[in-house]
GUKE-516667 format. One record per residue (C-alpha): residue in one letter; x, y, z. Coordinates in nm, 2 decimals, decimal comma. Example, Ala and Ser with C-alpha at 12.3 -4.5 7.8 and 13.67 -1.06 7.14 Angstrom:
# residues 2
<node "A" <1,23 -0,45 0,78>>,
<node "S" <1,37 -0,11 0,71>>,
This chain:
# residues 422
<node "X" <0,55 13,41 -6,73>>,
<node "X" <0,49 13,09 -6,50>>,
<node "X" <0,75 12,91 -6,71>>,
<node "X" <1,00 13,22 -6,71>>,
<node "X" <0,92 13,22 -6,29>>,
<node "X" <1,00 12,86 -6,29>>,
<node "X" <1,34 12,86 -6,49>>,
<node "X" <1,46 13,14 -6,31>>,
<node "X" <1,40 12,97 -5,97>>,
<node "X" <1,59 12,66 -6,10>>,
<node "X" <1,89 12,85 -6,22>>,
<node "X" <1,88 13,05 -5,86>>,
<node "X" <1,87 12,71 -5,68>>,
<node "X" <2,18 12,53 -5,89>>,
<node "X" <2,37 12,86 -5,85>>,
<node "X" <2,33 12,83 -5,49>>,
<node "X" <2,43 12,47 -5,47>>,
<node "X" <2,76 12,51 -5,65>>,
<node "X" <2,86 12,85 -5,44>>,
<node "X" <2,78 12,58 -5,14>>,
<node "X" <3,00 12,29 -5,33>>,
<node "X" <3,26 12,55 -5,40>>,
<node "X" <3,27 12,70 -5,05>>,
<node "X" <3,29 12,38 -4,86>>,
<node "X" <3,59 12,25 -5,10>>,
<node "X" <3,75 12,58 -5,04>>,
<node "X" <3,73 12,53 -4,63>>,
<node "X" <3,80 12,19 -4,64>>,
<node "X" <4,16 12,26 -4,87>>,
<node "X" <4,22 12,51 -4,62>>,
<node "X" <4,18 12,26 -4,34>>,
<node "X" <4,42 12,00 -4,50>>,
<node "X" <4,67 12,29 -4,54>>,
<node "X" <4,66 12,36 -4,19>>,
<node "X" <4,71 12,01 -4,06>>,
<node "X" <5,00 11,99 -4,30>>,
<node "X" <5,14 12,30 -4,14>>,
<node "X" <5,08 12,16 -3,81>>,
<node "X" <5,19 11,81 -3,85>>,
<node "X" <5,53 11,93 -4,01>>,
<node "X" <5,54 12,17 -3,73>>,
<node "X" <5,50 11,85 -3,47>>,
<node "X" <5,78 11,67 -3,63>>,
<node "X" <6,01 11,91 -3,66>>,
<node "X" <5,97 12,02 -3,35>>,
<node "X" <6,04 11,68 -3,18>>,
<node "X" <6,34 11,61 -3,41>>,
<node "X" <6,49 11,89 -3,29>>,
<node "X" <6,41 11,84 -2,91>>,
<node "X" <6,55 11,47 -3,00>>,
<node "X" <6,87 11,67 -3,16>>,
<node "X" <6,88 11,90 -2,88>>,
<node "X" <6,87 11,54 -2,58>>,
<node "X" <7,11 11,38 -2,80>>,
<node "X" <7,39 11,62 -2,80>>,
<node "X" <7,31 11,65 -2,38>>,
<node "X" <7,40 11,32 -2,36>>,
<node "X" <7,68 11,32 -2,56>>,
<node "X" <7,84 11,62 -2,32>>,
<node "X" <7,73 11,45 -2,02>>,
<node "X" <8,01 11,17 -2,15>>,
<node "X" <8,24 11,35 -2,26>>,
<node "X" <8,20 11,52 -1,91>>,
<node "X" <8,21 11,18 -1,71>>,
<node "X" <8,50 11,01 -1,88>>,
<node "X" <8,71 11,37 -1,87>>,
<node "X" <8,61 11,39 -1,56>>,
<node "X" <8,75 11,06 -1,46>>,
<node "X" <9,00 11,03 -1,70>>,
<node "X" <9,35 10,89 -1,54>>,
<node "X" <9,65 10,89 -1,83>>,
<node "X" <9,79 10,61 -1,67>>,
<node "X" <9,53 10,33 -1,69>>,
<node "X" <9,65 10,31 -2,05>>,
<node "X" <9,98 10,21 -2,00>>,
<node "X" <10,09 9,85 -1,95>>,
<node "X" <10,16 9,73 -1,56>>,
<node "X" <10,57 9,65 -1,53>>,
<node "X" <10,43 9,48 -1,23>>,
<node "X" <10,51 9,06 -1,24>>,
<node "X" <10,45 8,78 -1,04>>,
<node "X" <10,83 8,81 -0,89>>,
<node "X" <10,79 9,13 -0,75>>,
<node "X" <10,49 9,01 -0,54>>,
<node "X" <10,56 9,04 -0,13>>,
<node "X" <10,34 9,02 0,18>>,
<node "X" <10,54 9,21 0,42>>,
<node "X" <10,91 9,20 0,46>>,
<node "X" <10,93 8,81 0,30>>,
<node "X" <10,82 8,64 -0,07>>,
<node "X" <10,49 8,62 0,04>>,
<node "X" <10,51 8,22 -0,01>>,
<node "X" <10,44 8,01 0,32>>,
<node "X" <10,73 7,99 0,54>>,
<node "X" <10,89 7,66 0,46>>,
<node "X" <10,99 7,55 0,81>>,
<node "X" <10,57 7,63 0,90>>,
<node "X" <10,44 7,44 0,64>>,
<node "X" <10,67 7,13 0,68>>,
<node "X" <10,59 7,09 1,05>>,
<node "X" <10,23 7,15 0,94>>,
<node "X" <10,23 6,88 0,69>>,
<node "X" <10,38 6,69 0,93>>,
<node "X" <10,16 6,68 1,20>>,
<node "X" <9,85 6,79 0,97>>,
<node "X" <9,63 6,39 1,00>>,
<node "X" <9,30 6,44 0,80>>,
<node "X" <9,01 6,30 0,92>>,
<node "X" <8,93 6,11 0,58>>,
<node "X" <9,27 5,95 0,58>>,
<node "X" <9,21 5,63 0,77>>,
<node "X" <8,93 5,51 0,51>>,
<node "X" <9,16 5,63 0,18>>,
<node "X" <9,44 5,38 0,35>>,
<node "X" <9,18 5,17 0,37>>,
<node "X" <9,02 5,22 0,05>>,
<node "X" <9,37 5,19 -0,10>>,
<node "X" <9,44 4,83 0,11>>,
<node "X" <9,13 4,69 -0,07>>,
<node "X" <9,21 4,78 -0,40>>,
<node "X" <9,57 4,62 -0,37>>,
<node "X" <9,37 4,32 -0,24>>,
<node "X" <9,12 4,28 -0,50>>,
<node "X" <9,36 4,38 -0,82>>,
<node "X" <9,70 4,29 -0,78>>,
<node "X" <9,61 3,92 -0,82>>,
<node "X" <9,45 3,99 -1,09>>,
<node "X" <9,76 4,19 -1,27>>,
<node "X" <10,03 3,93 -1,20>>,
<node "X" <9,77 3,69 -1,43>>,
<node "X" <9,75 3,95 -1,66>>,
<node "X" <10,09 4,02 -1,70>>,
<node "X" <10,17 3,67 -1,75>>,
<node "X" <9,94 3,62 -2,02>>,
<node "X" <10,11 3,90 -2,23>>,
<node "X" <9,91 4,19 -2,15>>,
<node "X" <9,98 4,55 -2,01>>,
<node "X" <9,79 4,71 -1,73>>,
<node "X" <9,67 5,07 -1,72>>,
<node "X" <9,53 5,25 -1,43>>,
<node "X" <9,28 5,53 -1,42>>,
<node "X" <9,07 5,74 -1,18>>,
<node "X" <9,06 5,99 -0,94>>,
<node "X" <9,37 6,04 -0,72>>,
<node "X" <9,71 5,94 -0,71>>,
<node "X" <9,83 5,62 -0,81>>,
<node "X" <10,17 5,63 -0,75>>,
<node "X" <10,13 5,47 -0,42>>,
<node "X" <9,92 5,16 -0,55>>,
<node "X" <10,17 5,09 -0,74>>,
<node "X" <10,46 5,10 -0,55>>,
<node "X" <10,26 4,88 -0,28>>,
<node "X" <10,22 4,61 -0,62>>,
<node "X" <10,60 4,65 -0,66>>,
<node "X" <10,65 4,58 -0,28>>,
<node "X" <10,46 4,29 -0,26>>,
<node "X" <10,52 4,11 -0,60>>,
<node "X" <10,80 4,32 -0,79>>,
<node "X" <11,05 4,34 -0,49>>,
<node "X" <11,27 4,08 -0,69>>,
<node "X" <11,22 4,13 -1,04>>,
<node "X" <11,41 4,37 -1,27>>,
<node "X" <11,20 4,63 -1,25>>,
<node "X" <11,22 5,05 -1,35>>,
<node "X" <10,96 5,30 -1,16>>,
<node "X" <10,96 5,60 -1,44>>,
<node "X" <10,83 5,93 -1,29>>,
<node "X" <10,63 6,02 -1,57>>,
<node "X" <10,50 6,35 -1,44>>,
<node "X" <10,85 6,50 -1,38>>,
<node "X" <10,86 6,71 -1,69>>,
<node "X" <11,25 6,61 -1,72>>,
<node "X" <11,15 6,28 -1,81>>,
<node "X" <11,14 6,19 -2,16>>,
<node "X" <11,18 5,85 -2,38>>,
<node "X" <11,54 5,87 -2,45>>,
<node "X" <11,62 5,90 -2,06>>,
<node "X" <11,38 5,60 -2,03>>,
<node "X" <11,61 5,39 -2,31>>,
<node "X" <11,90 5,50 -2,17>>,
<node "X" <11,84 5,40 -1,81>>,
<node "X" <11,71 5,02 -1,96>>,
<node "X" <12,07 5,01 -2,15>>,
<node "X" <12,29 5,14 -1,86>>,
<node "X" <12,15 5,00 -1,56>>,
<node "X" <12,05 4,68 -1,71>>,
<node "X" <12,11 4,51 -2,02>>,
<node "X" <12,46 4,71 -2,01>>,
<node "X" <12,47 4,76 -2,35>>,
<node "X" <12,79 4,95 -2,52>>,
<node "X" <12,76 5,30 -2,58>>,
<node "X" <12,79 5,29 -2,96>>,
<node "X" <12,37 5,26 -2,96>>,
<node "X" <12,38 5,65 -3,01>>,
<node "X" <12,01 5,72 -3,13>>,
<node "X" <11,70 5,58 -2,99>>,
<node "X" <11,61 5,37 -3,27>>,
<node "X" <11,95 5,15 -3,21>>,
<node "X" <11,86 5,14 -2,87>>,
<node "X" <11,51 5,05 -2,92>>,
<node "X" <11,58 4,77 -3,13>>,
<node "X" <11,86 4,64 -2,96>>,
<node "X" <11,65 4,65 -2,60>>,
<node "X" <11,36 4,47 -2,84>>,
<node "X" <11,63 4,15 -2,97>>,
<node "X" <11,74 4,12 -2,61>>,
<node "X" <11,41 4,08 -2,46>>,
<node "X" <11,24 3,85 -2,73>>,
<node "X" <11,50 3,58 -2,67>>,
<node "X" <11,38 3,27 -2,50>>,
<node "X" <11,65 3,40 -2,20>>,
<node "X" <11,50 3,68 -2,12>>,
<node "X" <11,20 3,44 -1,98>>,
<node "X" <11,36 3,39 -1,66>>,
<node "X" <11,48 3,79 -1,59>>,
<node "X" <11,18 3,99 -1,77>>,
<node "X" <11,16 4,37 -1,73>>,
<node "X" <10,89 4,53 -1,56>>,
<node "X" <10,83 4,93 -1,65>>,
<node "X" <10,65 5,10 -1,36>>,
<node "X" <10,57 5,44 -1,58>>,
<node "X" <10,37 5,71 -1,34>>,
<node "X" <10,17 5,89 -1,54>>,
<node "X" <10,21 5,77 -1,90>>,
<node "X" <10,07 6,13 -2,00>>,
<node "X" <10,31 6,30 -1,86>>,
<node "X" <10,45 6,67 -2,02>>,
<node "X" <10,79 6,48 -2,11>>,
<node "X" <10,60 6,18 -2,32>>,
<node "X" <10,30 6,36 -2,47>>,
<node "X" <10,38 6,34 -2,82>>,
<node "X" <10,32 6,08 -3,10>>,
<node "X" <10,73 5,97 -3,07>>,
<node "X" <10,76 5,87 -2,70>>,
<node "X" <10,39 5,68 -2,73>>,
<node "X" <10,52 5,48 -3,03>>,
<node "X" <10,83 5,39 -2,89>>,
<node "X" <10,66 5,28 -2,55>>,
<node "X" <10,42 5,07 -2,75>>,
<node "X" <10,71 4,89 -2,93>>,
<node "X" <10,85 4,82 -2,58>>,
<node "X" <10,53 4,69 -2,46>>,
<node "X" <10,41 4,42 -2,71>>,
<node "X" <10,80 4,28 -2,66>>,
<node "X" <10,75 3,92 -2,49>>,
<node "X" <10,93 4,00 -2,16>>,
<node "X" <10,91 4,34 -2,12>>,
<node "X" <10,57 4,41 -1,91>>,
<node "X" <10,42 4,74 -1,89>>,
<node "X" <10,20 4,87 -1,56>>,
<node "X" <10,15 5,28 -1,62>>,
<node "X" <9,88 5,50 -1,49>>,
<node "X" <9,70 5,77 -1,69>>,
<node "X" <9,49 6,10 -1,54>>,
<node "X" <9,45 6,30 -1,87>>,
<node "X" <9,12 6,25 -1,99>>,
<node "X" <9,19 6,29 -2,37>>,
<node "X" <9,53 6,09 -2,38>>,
<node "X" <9,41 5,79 -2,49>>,
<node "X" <9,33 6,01 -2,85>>,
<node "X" <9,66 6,02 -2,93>>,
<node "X" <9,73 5,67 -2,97>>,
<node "X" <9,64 5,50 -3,32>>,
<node "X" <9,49 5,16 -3,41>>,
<node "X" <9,81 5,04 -3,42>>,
<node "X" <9,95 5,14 -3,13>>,
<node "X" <9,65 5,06 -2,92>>,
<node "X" <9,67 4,68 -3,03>>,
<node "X" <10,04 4,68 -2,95>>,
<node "X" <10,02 4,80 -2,55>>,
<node "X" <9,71 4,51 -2,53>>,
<node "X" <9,53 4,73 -2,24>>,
<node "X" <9,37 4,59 -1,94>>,
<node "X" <9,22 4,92 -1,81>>,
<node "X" <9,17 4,92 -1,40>>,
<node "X" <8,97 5,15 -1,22>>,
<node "X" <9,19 5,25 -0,94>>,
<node "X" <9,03 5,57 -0,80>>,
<node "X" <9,13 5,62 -0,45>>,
<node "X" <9,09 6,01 -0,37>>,
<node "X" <9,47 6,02 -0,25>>,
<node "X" <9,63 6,34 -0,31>>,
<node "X" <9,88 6,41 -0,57>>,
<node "X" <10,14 6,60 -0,35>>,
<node "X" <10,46 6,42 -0,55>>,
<node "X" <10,30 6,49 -0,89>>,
<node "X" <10,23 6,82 -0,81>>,
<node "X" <10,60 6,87 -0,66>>,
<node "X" <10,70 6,87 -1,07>>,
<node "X" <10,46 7,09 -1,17>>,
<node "X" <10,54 7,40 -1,43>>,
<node "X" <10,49 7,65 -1,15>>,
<node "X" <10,78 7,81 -0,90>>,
<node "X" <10,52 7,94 -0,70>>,
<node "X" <10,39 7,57 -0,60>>,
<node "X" <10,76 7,41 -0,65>>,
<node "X" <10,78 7,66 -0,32>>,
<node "X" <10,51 7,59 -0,16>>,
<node "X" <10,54 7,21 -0,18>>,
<node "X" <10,85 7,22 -0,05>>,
<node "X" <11,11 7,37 -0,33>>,
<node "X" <11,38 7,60 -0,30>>,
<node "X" <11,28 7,96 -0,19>>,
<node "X" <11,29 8,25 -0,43>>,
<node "X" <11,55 8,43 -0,26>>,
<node "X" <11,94 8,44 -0,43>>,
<node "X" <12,13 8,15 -0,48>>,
<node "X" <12,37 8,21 -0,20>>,
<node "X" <12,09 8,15 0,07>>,
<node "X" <11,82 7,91 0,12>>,
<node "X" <11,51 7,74 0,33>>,
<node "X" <11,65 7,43 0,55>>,
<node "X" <11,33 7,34 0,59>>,
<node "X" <11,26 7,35 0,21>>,
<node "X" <11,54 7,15 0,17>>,
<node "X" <11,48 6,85 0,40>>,
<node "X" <11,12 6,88 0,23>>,
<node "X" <11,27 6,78 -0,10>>,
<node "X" <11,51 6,54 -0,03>>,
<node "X" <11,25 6,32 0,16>>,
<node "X" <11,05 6,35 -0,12>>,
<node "X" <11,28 6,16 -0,33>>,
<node "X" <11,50 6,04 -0,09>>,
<node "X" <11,26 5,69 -0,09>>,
<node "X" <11,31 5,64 -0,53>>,
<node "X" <11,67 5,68 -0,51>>,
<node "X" <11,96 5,42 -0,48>>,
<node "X" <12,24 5,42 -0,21>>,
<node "X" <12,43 5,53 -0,42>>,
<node "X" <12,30 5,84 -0,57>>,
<node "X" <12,22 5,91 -0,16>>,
<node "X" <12,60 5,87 -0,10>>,
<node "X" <12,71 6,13 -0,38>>,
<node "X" <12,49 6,35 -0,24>>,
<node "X" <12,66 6,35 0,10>>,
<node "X" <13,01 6,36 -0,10>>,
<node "X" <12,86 6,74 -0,23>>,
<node "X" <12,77 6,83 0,13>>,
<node "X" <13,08 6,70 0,26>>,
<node "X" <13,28 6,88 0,02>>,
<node "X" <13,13 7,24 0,03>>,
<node "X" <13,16 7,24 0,38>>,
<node "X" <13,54 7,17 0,38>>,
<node "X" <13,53 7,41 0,12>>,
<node "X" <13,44 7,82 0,17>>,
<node "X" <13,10 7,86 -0,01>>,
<node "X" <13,23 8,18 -0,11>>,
<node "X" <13,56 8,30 -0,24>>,
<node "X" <13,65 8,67 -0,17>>,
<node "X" <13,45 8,79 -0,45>>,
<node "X" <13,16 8,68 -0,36>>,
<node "X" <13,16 8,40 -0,65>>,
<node "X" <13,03 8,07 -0,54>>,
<node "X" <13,26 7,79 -0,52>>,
<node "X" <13,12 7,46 -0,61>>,
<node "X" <13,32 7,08 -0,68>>,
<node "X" <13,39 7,05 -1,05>>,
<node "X" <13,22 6,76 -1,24>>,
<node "X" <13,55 6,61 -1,34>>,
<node "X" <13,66 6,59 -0,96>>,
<node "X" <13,33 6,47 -0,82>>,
<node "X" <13,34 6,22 -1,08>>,
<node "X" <13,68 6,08 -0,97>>,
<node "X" <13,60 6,12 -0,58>>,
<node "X" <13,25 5,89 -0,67>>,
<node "X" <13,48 5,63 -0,87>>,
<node "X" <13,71 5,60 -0,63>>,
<node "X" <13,43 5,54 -0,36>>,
<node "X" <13,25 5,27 -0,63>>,
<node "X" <12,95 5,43 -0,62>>,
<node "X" <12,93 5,51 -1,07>>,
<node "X" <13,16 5,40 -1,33>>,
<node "X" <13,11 5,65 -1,56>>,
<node "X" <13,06 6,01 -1,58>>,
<node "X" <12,70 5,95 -1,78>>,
<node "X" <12,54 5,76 -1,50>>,
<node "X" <12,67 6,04 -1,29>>,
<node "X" <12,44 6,28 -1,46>>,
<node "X" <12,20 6,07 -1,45>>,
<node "X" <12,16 6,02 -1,08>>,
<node "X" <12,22 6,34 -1,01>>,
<node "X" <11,92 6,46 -1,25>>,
<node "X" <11,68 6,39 -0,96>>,
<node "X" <11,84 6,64 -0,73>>,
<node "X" <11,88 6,92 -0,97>>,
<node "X" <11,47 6,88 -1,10>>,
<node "X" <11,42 6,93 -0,69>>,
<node "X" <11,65 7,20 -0,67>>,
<node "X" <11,83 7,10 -0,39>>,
<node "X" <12,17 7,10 -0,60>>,
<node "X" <12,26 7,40 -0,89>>,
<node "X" <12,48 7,32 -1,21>>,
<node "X" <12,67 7,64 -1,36>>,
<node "X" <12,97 7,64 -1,58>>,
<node "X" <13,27 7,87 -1,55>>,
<node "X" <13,50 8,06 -1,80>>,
<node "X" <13,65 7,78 -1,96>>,
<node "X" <13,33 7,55 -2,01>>,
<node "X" <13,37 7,35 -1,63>>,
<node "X" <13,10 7,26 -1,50>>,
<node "X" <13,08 7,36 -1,12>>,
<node "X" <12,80 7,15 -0,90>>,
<node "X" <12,69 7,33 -0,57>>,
<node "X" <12,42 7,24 -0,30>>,
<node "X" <12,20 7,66 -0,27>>,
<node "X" <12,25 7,73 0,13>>,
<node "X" <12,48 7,93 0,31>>,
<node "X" <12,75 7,71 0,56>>,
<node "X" <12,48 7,75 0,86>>,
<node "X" <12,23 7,60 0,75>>,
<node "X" <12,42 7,32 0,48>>,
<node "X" <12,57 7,19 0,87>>,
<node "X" <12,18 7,16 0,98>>,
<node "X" <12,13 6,96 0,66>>,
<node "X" <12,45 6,75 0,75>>,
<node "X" <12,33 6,67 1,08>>,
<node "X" <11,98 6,55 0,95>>,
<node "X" <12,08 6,36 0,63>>,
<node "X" <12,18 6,05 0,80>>,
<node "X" <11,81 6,03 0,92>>,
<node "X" <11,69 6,12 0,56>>,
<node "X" <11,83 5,94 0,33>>,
């Protein structure tokens, strides 16, 4: 019975322990359950609150940029530079203003850049006559203008020496204007040389003859880099015509990368001595030339207006400009176009402008001595047309008609002043 007592109490107890084992694996699956339930709950429930902000958002944009939505910002602005006006004028400076302003503007800096300027021609131009002589070119660099350095050299130790000042930074000037000026003005060379090349080599056989020891050339180029002789042509040409015994090069450079484009070759051929010249002067001619009507204008171009009226001012700017690089004669044509379009109605009853033909100016200037042919006529009269202060059109049958842009009024104000300019 004790053994039957004891059995049975031992079954009891393991029956117990399992219904224990069996109830806490039952609560504890029903526990993970639940927290399954609830986490899916949690993230469903923020998903769709995140759903819910997103698509707020989005109608709060859609809202904004309906809301300030203007059909014509997509379209492209006819609006250009030439419509631009300040008032009732161009909205440019009033040339008459701003010449009397240059004029009488003195900066306070200016008496030590002349004087900087003084010392460099003191300390250098020694130095470049020795240089020259000994068969090499000289090439200036730095900050400011050196046009004026140069011109002061020319003064001083150039005034009797064949001698070309090239204004490099007109973008008119190229090489075959450069050539053609050596063979017209100087060596007077026929004009069967049609192309460069003929006219490179025959400039080169001239100047390497023993001869040419006692008349060399001297090539005053401003701004070798200009936009006319920045390519791989004009550089090798000028390099032929500097390592020619008598032909002496003195050019000035303010492109920082030009010197890249010249080869080994070409490099040994101009034989640089490179000068420091900085001197901080400004580069009002240079930027005269520049690619830009707006500061053509300002520094003293012709005005935007029609070409039946013009600035006076603007005018007199210009020709003093370039009244100082041109000969007596190319002055003297220029009054024979003033001359004649006053004695002549500057317009005809149409309203066409009348201008002298090309053929008659050409005859008028012979007869006067002042060209001997109609190509050197061009030639000098290039300077005025790059300023603007004369306009070249051609009629119906192909003439070509040369007139000065200003009314009668103010072309008898220009009359009364040229004497003193030019």
């Amino acid at each position: 019975m004790l053994w039957e007592s004891g059995i049975a109490s031992e079954f009891s107890e393991l029956n117990i322990s399992e219904e224990k084992e069996n109830i806490e694996g039952f609560t504890s699956g029903v526990m993970k359950r639940c927290t399954r339930r609830k986490t899916s709950t949690t993230v469903s429930s923020k998903r769709n609150e995140k759903l819910t902000e997103t698509a707020d958002n989005s109608e709060r944009l859609d809202s904004y940029f309906l809301q300030h939505d203007d059909p014509t910002s997509g379209k492209t602005s006819n609006h250009t530079l030439s419509k631009l006006r300040v008032g009732d004028h161009s909205g440019l400076p009033d040339p008459v203003v701003l010449e009397q302003f240059r004029n009488s503007y003195k900066p306070k800096h200016l008496p030590a850049l002349e004087k900087l300027r003084s010392k460099l021609g003191i300390r250098l131009f020694s130095n470049w006559t020795f240089y020259l002589n000994e068969g090499f070119n000289i090439l200036l660099y730095g900050i400011g203008s050196k046009r004026q350095i140069m011109e002061d050299f020319r003064k001083q130790y150039l005034s009797k020496a064949n001698c070309i000042v090239i204004p490099g930074y007109n973008s008119s000037a190229n090489i075959r204007q450069i050539l053609n000026c050596i063979c017209h003005e100087f060596l007077h060379i026929a004009d069967s040389c049609k192309n460069p090349t003929e006219q490179l080599q025959s400039i080169c056989d001239l100047f390497k003859k023993d001869e040419a020891q006692n008349s060399p050339l001297f090539l005053l180029l401003n701004n070798i880099d200009g936009p006319g002789l920045r390519n791989g042509n004009a550089q090798a040409i000028l390099a032929r015509l500097a390592e020619v015994q008598h032909i002496h090069l003195i050019a000035s450079l303010d492109h920082a990368n030009m010197p890249i484009l010249w080869s080994h070759n070409e490099l040994a051929r101009f034989s640089w001595i490179w000068e420091d010249c900085t001197n901080f002067q400004n580069y009002t001619e240079e930027s005269s030339y520049a690619n830009s009507q707006i500061l053509q204008n300002i520094l003293g171009g012709i005005g935007s207006g029609s070409d039946t009226t013009g600035s006076v001012g603007a005018m007199l700017a210009s020709l003093r400009q370039v009244a100082a690089s041109l000969t007596q004669n190319a002055r003297d044509i220029f009054r024979m176009i003033v001359e004649y379009q006053l004695e002549t109605p500057f317009q005809d009853s149409k309203g066409a402008i009348n201008g002298i033909a090309m053929e008659d100016l050409y005859w008028r200037c012979r007869d006067a001595f002042l060209t001997s042919n109609e190509t050197t006529l061009k030639a000098q009269l290039t300077e005025f047309r790059d300023h603007k202060l004369i306009k070249i059109k051609k009629g119906p049958d192909g003439t070509e008609f040369i007139f000065i842009p200003l009314d009668t009024d103010n072309l008898q104000k220009l009359m009364q002043n040229i004497d003193t300019t030019c």
